[in-house]
C-alpha positions in Angstrom: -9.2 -61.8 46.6 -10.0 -60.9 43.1 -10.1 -56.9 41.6 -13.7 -56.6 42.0 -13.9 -58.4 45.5 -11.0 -55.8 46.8 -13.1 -52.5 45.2 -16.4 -53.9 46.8 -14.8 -54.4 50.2 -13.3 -50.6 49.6 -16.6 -49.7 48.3 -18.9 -50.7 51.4 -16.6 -48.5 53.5 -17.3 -45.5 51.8 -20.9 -45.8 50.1 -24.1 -47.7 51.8 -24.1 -51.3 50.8 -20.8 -50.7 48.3 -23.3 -49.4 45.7 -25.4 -46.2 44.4 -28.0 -48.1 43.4 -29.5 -51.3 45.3 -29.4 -54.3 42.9 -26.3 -53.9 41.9 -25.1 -55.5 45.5 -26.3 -59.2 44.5 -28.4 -59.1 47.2 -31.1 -60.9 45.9 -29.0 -63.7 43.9 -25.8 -64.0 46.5 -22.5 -63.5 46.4 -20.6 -60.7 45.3 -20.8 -58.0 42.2 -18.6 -57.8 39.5 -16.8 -54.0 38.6 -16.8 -53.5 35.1 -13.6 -51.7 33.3 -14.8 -51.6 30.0 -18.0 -51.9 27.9 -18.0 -52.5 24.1 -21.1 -53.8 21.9 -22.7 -56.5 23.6 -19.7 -57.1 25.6 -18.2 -56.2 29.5 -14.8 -56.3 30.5 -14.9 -56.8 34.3 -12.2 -55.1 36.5 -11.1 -58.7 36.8 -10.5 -59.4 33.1 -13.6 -61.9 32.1 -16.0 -61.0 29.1 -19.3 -61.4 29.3 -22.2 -61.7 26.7 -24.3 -58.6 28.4 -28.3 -58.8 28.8 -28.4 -55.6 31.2 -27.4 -53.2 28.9 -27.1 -50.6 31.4 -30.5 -51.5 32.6 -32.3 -50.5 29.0 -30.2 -47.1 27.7 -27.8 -49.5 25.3 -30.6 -50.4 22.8 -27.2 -49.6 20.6 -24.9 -51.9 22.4 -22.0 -50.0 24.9 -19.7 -47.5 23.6 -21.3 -46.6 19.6 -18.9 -44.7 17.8 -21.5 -42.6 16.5 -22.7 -41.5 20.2 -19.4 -41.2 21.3 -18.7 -38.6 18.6 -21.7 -37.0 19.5 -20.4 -36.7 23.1 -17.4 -35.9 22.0 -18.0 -33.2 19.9 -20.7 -31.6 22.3 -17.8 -31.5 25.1 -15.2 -29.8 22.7 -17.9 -26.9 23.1 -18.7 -27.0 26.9 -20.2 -29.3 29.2 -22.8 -27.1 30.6 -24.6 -23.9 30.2 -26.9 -22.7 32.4 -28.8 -21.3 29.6 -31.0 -23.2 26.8 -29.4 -24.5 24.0 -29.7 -25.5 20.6 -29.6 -29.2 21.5 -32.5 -29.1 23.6 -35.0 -27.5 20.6 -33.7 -30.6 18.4 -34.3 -33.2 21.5 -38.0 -31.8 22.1 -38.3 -31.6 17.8 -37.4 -35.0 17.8 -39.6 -36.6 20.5 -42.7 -34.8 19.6 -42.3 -35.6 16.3 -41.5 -40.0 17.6 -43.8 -40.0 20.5 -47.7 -40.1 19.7 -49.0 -38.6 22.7 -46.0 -35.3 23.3 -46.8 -32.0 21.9 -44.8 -30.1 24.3 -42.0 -31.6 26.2 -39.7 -31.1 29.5 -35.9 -32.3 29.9 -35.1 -33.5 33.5 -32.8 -35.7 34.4 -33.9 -39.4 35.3 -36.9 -41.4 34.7 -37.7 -40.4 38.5 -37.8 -37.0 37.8 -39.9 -37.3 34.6 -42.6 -39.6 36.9 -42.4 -37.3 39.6 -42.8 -34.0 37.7 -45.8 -35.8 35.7 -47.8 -37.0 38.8 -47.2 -33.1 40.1 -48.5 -31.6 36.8 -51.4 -34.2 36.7 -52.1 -32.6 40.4 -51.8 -28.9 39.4 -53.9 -29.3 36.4 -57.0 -31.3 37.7 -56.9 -30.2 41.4 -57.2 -33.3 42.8 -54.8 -35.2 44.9 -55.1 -38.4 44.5 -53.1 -41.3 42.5 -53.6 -44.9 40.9 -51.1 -46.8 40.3 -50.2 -50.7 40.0 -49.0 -53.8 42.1 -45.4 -54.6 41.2 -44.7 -51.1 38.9 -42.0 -48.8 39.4 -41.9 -45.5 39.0 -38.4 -44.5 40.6 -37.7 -43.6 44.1 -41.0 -41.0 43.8 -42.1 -40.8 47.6 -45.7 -41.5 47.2 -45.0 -44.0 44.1 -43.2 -46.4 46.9 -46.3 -48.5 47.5 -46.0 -52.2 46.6 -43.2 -51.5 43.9 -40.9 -53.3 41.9 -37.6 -52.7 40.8 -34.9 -53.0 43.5 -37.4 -52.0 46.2 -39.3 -55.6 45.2 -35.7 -57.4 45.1 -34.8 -56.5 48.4 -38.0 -57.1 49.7 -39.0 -53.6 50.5 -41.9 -52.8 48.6 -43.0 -50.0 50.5 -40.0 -47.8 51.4 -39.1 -46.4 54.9 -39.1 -43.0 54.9 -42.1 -42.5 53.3 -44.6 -40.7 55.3 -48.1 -42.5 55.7 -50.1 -39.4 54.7 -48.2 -39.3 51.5 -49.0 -42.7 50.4 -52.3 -42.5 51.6 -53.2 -40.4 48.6 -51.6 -43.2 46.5 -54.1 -46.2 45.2 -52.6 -49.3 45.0 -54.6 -51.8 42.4 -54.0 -55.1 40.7 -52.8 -55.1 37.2 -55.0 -56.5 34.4 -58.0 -55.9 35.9 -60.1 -53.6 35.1 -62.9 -53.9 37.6 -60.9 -52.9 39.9 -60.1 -49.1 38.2 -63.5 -48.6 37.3 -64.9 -49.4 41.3 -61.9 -47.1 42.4 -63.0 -44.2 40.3 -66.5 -44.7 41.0 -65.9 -44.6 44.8 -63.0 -41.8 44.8 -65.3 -39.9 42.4 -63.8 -36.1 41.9 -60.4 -37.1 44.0 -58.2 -39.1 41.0 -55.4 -36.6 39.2 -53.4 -39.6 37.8 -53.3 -43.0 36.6 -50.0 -44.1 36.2 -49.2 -47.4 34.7 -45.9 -48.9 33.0 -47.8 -49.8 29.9 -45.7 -53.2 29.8 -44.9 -53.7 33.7 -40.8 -54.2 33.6 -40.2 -54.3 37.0 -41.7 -57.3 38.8 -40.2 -59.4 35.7 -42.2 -58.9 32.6 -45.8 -58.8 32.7 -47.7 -58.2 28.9 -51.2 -56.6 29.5 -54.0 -58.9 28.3 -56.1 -58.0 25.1 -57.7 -54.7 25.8 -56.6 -53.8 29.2 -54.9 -50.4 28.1 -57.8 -49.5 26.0 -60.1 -49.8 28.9 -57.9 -48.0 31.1 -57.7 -45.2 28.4 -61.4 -45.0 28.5 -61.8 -45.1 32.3 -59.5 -41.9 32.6 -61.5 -40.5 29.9 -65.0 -40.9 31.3 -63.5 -39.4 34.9 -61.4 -36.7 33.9 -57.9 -38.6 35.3 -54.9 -38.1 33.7 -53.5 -41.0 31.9 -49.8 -41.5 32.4 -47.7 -44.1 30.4 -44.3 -44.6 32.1 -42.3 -45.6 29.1 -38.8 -45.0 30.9 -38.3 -48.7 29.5 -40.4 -49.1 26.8 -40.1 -45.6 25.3 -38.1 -46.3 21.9 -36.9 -49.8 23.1 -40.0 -51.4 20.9 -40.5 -49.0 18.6 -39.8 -45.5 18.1 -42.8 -44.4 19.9 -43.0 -46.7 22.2 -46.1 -48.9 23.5 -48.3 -45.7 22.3 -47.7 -46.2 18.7 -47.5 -50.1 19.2 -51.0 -50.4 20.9 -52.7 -47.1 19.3 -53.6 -46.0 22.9 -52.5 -42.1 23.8 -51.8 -41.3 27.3 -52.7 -37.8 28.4 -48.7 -37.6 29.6 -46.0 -39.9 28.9 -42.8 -40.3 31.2 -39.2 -41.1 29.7 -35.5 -41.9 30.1 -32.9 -44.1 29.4 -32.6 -44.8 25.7 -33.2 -40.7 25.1 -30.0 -39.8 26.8 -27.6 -42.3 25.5 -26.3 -43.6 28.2 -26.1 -40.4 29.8 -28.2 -39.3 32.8 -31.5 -38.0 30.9 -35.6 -37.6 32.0 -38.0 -35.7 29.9 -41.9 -36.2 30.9 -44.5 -34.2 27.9 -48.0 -34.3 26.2 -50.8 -32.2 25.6 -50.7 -28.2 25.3 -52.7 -27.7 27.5 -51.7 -29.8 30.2 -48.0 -28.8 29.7 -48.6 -25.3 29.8 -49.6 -25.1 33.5 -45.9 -25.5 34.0 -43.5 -22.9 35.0 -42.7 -19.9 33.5 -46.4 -20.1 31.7 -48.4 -22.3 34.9 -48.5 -22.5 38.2 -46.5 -25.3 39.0 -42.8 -25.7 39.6 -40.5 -28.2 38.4 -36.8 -27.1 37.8 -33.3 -28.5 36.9 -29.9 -27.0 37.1 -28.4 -29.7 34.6 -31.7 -30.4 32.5 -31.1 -30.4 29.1 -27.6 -30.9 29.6 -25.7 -30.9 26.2 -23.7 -34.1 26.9 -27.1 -35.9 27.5 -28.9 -34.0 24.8 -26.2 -35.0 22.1 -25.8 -38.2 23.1 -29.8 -38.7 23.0 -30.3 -37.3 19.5 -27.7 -39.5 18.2 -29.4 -42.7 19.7 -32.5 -41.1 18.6 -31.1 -40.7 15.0 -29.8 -44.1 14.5 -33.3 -45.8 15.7 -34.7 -43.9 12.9 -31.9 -44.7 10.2 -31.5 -48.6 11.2 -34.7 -49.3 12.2 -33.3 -52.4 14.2 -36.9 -53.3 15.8 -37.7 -56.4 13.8 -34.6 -57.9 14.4 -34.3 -57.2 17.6 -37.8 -58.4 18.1 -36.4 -61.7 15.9 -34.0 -62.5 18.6 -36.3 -62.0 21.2 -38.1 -64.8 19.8 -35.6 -66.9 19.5 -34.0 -66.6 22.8 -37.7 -67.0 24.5 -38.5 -70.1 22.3 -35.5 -71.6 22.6 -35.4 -71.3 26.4 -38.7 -72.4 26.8 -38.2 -75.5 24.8 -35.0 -76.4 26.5 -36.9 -76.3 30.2 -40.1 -78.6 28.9 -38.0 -80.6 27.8 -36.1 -81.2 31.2 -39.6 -81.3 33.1 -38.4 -77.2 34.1 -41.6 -75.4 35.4 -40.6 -71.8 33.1 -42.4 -68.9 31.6 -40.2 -66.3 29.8 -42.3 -63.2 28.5 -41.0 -61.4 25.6 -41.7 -58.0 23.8 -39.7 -57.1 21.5 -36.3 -56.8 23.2 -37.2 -57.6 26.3 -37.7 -60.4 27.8 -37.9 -62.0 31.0 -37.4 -65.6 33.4 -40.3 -66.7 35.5 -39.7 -70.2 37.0 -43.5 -71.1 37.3 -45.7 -73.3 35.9 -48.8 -70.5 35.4 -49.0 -67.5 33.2 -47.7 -64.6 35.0 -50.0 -61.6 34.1 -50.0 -60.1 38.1 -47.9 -58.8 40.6 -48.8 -61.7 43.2 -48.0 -64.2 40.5 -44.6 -63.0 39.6 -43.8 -63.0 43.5 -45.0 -66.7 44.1 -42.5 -67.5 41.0 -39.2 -70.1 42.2 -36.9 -67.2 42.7 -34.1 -69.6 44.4 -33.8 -71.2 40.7 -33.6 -67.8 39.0 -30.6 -67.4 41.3 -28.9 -70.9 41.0 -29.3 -70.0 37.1 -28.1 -66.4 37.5 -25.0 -68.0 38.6 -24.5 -70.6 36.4 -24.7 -67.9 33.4 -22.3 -65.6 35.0 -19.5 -68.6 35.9 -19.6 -69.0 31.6 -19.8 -65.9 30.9 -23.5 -64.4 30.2 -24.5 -61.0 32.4 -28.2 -61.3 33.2 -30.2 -59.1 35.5 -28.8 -59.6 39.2 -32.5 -59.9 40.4 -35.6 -62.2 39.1 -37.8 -59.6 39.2 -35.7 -57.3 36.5 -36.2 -57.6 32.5 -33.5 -58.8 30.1 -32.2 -56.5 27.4 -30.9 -57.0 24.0 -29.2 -54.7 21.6 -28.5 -54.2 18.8 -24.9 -55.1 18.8 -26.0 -58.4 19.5 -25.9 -60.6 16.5 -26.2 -64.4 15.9 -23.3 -65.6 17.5 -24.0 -64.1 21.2 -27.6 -65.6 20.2 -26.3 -68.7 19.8 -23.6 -68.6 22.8 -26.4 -67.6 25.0 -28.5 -70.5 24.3 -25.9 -72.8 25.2 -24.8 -71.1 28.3 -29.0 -71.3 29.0 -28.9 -75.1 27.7 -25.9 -76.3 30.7 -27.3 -73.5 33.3 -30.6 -75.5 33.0 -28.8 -79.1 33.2 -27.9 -78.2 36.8 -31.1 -78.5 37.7 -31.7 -81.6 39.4 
């Protein structure tokens, strides 16, 4: 039994399933997980001593690569003054500065701390400030662990085949709409029939959680002009895309402004960090100025914050988007090529950084599509990669991430680890 084997069996005694979040069990792929010792650049040390070329990237925060010297002086110098306060900070005015200044559709912002928080503060607010209870959301997107956002999501709760969760009473999600995405017949019939009942739309701009699914032409403009027409709230959930492909996000990339905009992951570093903001007036019904609560002992932590304006900073300073966007495009193309060529039914989506495996011969652009895909091949692949060391998502239904500590060498590797994974297919 190797390290990592003898800390999972310890694990599962001690924490349900041997994990503290569910896809990280290999549940949906087999086997057993790896622990990882180290992280550096593009690189993880496992507890048992293999290297691997890393695609996770701590599921999206390491747009920088693990371990940046110049967030870890951040941190570092933030903890040689405390590590929390109780009390606002300076840290948190530059944070807010910062992402109203990036993020097209904040004028006023809120710190939490995880991307659940941020959706599930924003769905609240949308509720306080319109007066209405009901929500709209999408097939296949994931919004955290939010009680009535547990309705036909992605994420772990689509890998372990749980897409609505236990738990969750039915007269919470009965005030949740469940649509298909990319189809905007369907929004404008459900607003017209729930006329006077929708707070909230909320939509992962670019759906990361059901593999990736792009919007087609015009979708988010139609949406934006749906909410507009019925008085909903529009809410981007740009946990993932926020600053990943560009520095505001699908917003600035697409021209569309939500009403409220939901975020995490790259803005704390690699820290736990949430933050949900937009318009005055919206934001304002919040307490100590509104009528609606939404607290956090540890929000705006100054670990988090420190950490997050540093990755903020160097986003603005390097400006890596059009090379990471460049080996996006290489890694897609290349893979693509390499599976028509073997006769390999495969669709790999890419944005930017982001990119994804569907084993299916059709376009994937819905949630029932990405389902149908050949999820036994993602995990015979999955396997393959990891036995010659190359760290992708532990789930088909998760989104590949690049950083920008990867250069052309791991490109390279990586297509030849993809080239022999492939050949196994018989």
């Amino acid at each position: 039994m190797n390290e990592s084997q003898a800390l999972f069996e310890k694990a599962k005694k001690l924490i349900p399933g041997g994990v503290n979040s569910p896809v990280r069990a290999f549940r949906s792929v087999g086997g057993s997980p790896f622990f990882t010792a180290k992280a550096s650049g593009s690189r993880l040390l496992t507890a048992d001593g293999n290297e691997l070329i890393d695609y996770v990237c701590t599921w999206g925060p390491a747009i920088h690569g693990h371990d940046h010297p110049v967030i870890r002086e951040a941190i570092a110098d933030a903890l040689s003054k405390g590590t929390s306060f109780g009390t606002p900070g300076p840290a948190e005015v530059e944070m807010a500065e910062l992402i109203a200044e990036l993020v097209p559709s904040v004028e006023k912002v809120r710190m939490c701390n995880s991307g659940t928080e941020a959706t599930m503060s924003a769905i609240r607010l949308a509720r306080g400030f319109t007066g209405r209870d009901k929500v709209i959301k999408f097939a296949g997107c994931y919004h955290g662990h939010v009680d009535s956002l547990l309705v036909k999501a992605g994420s772990g709760a689509l890998t372990l085949g749980n897409p609505d969760s236990a738990g969750v009473p039915k007269s919470f999600a009965s005030e949740t709409i469940v649509l298909p995405f990319n189809n905007l017949d369907a929004v404008a019939k459900s607003l017209a029939s729930n006329a006077g009942q929708i707070a909230a739309l909320i939509v992962e701009p670019y759906p990361a959680n059901c593999g990736l699914i792009l919007p087609n032409e015009g979708y988010l403009k139609g949406l934006r002009k749906l909410c507009t027409e019925h008085g909903v709230i529009l809410i981007f959930d740009e946990v993932m895309t926020g600053f990943r492909l560009g520095l505001g996000g699908v917003q600035e990339e697409t021209g569309i402004t939500p009403d409220l905009t939901a975020m995490g992951k790259i803005i704390g570093g690699g820290l736990p960090v949430g933050a949900f903001g937009g318009r005055c007036e919206i934001m304002d019904c919040l307490a100590p100025l509104g009528p609606v609560y939404q607290a956090g002992t540890l929000s705006g932590n100054p670990l988090a914050m420190a950490a997050g304006i540093a990755s903020l900073k160097l986003l603005k300073s390097e400006s890596p988007y059009q090379r990471l966007n460049e080996m996006g495009k290489q890694i897609s193309s290349g893979l693509q090529t390499m599976a028509k060529d073997r006769g390999i039914p495969l669709q790999v989506p890419q944005t930017g950084s982001m990119f994804c495996l569907f084993f299916s011969d059709q376009n994937v652009t819905q949630f029932e599509q990405a389902v149908a895909a050949r999820h036994e091949h993602y995990n015979n692949f999955f396997h393959s990669c990891l036995n010659q060391g190359l760290y992708i998502p532990p789930s088909s239904y998760e989104t590949c991430f690049i950083s920008s500590a990867h250069g052309a060498e791991d490109v390279s590797k990586t297509l030849e680890i993809f080239e022999v994974a492939l050949s196994t297919f018989g």
